[in-house]
C-alpha positions in Angstrom: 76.4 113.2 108.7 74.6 110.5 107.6 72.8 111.7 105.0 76.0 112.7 103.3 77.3 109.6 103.8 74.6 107.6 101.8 74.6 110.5 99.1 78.2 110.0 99.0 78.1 105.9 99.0 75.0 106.8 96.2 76.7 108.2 93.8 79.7 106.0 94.0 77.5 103.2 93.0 75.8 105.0 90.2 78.5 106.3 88.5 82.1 105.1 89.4 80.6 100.8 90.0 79.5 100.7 86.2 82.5 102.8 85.4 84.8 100.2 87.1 83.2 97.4 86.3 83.5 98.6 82.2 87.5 98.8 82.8 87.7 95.4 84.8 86.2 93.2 81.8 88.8 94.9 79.3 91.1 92.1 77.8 94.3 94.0 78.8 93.4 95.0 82.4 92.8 91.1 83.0 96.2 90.2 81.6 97.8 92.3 84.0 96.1 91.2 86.7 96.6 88.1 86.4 100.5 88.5 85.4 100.6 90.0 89.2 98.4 87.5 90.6 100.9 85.0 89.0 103.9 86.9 90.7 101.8 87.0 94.5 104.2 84.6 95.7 107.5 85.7 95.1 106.2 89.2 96.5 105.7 87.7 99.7 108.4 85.8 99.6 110.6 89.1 98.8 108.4 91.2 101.5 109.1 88.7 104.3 112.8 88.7 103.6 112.5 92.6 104.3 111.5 92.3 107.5 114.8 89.9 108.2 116.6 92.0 106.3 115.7 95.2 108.3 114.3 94.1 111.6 111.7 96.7 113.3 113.6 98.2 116.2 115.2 100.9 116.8 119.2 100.5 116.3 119.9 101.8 120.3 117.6 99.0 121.7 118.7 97.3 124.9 115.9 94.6 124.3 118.6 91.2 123.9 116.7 89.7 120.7 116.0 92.5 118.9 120.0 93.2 119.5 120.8 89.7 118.0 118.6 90.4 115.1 120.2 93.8 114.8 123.9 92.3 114.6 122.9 89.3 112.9 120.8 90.9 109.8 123.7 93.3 109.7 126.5 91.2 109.6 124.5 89.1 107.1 123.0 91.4 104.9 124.3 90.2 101.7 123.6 86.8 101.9 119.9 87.7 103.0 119.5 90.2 100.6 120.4 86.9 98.4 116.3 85.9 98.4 115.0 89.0 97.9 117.2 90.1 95.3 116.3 86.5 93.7 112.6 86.5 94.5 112.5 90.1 93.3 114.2 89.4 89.9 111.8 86.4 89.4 108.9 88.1 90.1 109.3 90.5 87.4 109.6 87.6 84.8 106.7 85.7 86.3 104.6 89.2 85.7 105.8 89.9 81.9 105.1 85.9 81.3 101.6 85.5 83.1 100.7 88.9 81.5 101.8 87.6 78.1 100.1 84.1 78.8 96.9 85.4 80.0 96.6 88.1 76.9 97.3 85.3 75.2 94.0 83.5 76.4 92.5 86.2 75.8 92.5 86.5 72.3 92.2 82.8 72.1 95.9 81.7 71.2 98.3 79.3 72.1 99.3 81.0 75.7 102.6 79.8 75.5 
């Protein structure tokens, strides 16, 4: 079991490592990621409301505060779906700009 382990962890390194590290230095696969590394925050942001939004319990729970959450994020659900919505629809900007910025580093104009 071993044996095919290193084999396995072998040939990953000879042939997919150069392979990925080829595709990680091209211009365009760097603007996107930093365009998404731009938007990190307003993911969290948007994935953290989710969890308000939809607590994790069951809806027949007996337990008292995950029954308050219950009601509460479902009488409220449109004003918290507010941030995520928000944070959402910013995040998308905040990609196409930091992608356009950073490609525009790239090829050594003005990234604005």
């Amino acid at each position: 079991m071993s044996s095919l382990y290193q084999s396995m962890i072998a040939v990953i390194e000879q042939s997919i490592t150069p392979l990925a590290g080829r595709l990680g230095q091209q211009k365009y696969v760097i603007a996107i990621r930093d365009g998404f590394t731009a938007a990190l925050p307003f993911m969290i942001i948007g994935s953290f409301m989710l969890v308000f939004i939809f607590p994790p319990f069951s809806p027949d729970t007996t337990n008292g505060f995950a029954r308050g959450w219950l009601d509460f994020s479902q009488h409220y659900r449109e004003q918290l779906m507010l941030p995520f919505n928000l944070s959402m629809g910013v995040m998308t900007f905040f990609i196409s700009v930091g992608i356009g910025a950073s490609l525009g580093r790239q090829f050594q104009l003005d990234p604005v």
